[in-house]
N, C-alpha and C positions, 0 to 999 in steps of 0.2 A: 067593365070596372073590376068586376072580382079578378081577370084574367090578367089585369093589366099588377093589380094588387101582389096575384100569386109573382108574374114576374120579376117586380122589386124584391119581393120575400125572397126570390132564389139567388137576384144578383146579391142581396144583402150577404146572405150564407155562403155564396161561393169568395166572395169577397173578405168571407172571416176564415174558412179554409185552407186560401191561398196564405191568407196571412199567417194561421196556424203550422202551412207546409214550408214557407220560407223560414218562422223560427224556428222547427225544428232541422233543416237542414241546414243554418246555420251553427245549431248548437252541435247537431252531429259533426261536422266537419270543424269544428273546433275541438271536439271530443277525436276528431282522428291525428287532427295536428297535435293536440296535448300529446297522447300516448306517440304518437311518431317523437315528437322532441326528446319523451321521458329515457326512450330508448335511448336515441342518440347520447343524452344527459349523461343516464346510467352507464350504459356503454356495457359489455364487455370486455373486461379486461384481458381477455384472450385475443379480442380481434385482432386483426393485421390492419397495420396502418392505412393500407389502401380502403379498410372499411369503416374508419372512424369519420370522414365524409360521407354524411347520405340526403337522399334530397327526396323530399316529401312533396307530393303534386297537392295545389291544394285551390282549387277557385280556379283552375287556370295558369298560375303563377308557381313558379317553382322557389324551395327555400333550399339553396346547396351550401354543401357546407358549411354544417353544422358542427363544429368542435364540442368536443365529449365536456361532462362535467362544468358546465355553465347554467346558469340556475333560468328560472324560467319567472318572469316578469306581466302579469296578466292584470289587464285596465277594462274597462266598460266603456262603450259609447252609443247611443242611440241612434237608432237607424231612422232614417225619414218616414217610413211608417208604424212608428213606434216600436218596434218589436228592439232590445237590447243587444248587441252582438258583443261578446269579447273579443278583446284584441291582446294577441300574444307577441313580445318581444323577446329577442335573448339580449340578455345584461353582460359582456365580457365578468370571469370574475380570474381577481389576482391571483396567483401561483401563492400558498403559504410555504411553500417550499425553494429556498434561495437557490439560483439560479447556480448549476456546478460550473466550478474554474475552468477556465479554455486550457489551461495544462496545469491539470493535477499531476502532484510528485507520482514518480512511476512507483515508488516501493518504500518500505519503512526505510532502508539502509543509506537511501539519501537524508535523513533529519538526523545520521551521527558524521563526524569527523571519521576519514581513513582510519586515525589511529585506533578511535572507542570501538569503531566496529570492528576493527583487526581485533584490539582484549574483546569484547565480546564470541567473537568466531572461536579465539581461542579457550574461553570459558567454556564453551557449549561442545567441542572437542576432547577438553577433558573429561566430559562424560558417558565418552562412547567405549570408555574399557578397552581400549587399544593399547598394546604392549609395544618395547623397543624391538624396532627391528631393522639391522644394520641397512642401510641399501634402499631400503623404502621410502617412495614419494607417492603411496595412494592404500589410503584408511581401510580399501576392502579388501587387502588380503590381512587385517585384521592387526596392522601395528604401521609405525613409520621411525623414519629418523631424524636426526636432530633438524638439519637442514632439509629432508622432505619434509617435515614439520609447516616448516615455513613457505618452502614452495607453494604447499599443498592451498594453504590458507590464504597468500598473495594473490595465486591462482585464478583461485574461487571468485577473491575481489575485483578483478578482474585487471591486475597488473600486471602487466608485460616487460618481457627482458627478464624477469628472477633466475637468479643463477643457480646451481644445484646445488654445489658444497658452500661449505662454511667461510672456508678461504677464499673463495669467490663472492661471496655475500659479502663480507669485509671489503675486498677490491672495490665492491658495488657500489657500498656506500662512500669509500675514500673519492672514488672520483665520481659521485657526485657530489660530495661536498658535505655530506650530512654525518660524516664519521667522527667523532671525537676519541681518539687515542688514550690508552690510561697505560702512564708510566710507572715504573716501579717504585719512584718516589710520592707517587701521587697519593694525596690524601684521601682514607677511602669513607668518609663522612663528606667533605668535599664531592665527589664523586656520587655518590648518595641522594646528592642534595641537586645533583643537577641532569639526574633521569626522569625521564618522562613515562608514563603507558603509550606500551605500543613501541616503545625502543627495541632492536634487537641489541642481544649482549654476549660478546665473545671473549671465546677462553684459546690459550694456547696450552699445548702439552698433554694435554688430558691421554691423548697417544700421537705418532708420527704418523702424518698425512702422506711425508715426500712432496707435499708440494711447497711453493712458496707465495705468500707467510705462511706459516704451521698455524694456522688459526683452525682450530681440532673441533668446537663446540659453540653450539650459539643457541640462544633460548631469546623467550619475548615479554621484557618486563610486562607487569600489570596494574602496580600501584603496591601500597601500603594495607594489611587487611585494618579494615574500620573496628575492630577491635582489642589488637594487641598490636596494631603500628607496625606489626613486621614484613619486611619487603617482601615480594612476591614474585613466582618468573612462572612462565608455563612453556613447556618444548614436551621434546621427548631425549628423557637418562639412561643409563645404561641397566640394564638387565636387573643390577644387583638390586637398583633402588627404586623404592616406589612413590608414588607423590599423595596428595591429600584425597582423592578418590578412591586409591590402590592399585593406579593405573602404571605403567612408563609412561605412556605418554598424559602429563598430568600438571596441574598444580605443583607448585614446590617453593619452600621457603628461600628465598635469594641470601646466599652468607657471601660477606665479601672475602674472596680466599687470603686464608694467612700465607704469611711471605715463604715459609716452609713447606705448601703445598705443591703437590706434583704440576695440577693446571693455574694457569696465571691468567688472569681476566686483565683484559688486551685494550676492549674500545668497547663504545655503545654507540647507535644512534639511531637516526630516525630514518623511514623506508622512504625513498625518495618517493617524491607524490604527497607525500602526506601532511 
């Protein structure tokens, strides 16, 4: 009897045991998947892509790929011999971050018109203290000329075909079409009133080219300044004169030439493309 007794008392205790070694290798190996997940969750933000999949062994069963930064969702359920086991999901969570455009603009200079970002190049040039220098189409020997001026800055934009001189500039724009001629009778308020930024604007005479037309000088309207209304051109002037910076190649107040002046302003228009 006693014997019989001791051996219920032992199955009884090996029976609470087993049931005390299964809850806690259950709870341990949920305690191994939690911290595996938290990883994955947290992630490093160094890792390399090929590492942000990882696969945690857990029962027998594998959990692969596991994407970073997904929250962890943890339920209760009881097991048939009462002992409690957690049960861990991942929950997808939304991106707060909207998804980027399949083609983002490549640069700020596509959100202006040809013309605004021609006056703006042009503004940002007149700041570089560069002087007139006859013959010049490139800012780093430290000056340019009227028509390298303009080369230089088309160039940049990336317009093709610019011709070098002045009188070719003019030819440029006559046959494409975007030239408007200004006669000696022309009214120069009239004229005034129907420039744009970003026109180029030519003179004759200023000196003999030898070529034909003697079209001598061209500069790049800009607008009207927003506080005294008066016209505005930017190029590069001759030696004697300096512009609003104290540059040659500068700012400058646009006067339209009196009829007694040496150069006679010819045409304006717009750069083709633009």
């Amino acid at each position: 009897m006693k014997t019989r007794d001791w051996l219920e008392t032992l199955q009884t205790r090996a029976a609470k045991v087993a049931r005390v070694s299964a809850g806690f290798c259950s709870a341990l190996s949920i305690l191994i998947l939690t911290v595996a997940t938290c990883e994955v969750a947290g992630g490093n933000e160094h890792q390399s892509p090929a590492r942000k999949a990882t696969a945690v062994k857990m029962g027998g069963d594998w959990l692969r790929a596991i994407p970073r930064a997904q929250p962890v969702v943890r339920g209760t359920h009881r097991l048939e011999n009462g002992t409690r086991q957690i049960a861990t999901r991942i929950q997808p969570l939304a991106s707060s971050r909207p998804a980027p455009p399949s083609n983002p603009p490549s640069n700020i200079r596509s959100r202006r018109s040809g013309a605004e970002e021609f006056v703006y190049r042009s503004s940002m040039l007149s700041r570089r203290g560069l002087s007139y220098q006859f013959g010049a189409a490139d800012p780093s020997g430290g000056g340019l000329d009227c028509s390298g001026t303009i080369l230089y800055l088309l160039k940049g934009m990336g317009i093709s075909g610019v011709p070098r001189t002045a009188s070719a500039q003019y030819l440029w724009l006559e046959k494409r079409g975007t030239l408007s001629k200004v006669r000696p009778w022309s009214s120069p308020q009239g004229v005034l009133k129907k420039l744009r930024p970003g026109d180029l604007l030519f003179w004759k005479g200023t000196y003999d080219t030898g070529r034909y037309p003697n079209v001598s000088h061209v500069m790049i309207y800009l607008g009207r300044d927003s506080k005294t209304g008066q016209p505005l051109m930017f190029g590069a002037s001759s030696r004697k004169t300096k512009g609003r910076n104290g540059n040659g190649v500068d700012i400058y107040p646009f006067n339209y030439p009196k009829k007694k002046s040496k150069g006679r302003f010819v045409g304006f228009g717009r750069v083709p493309g633009f």
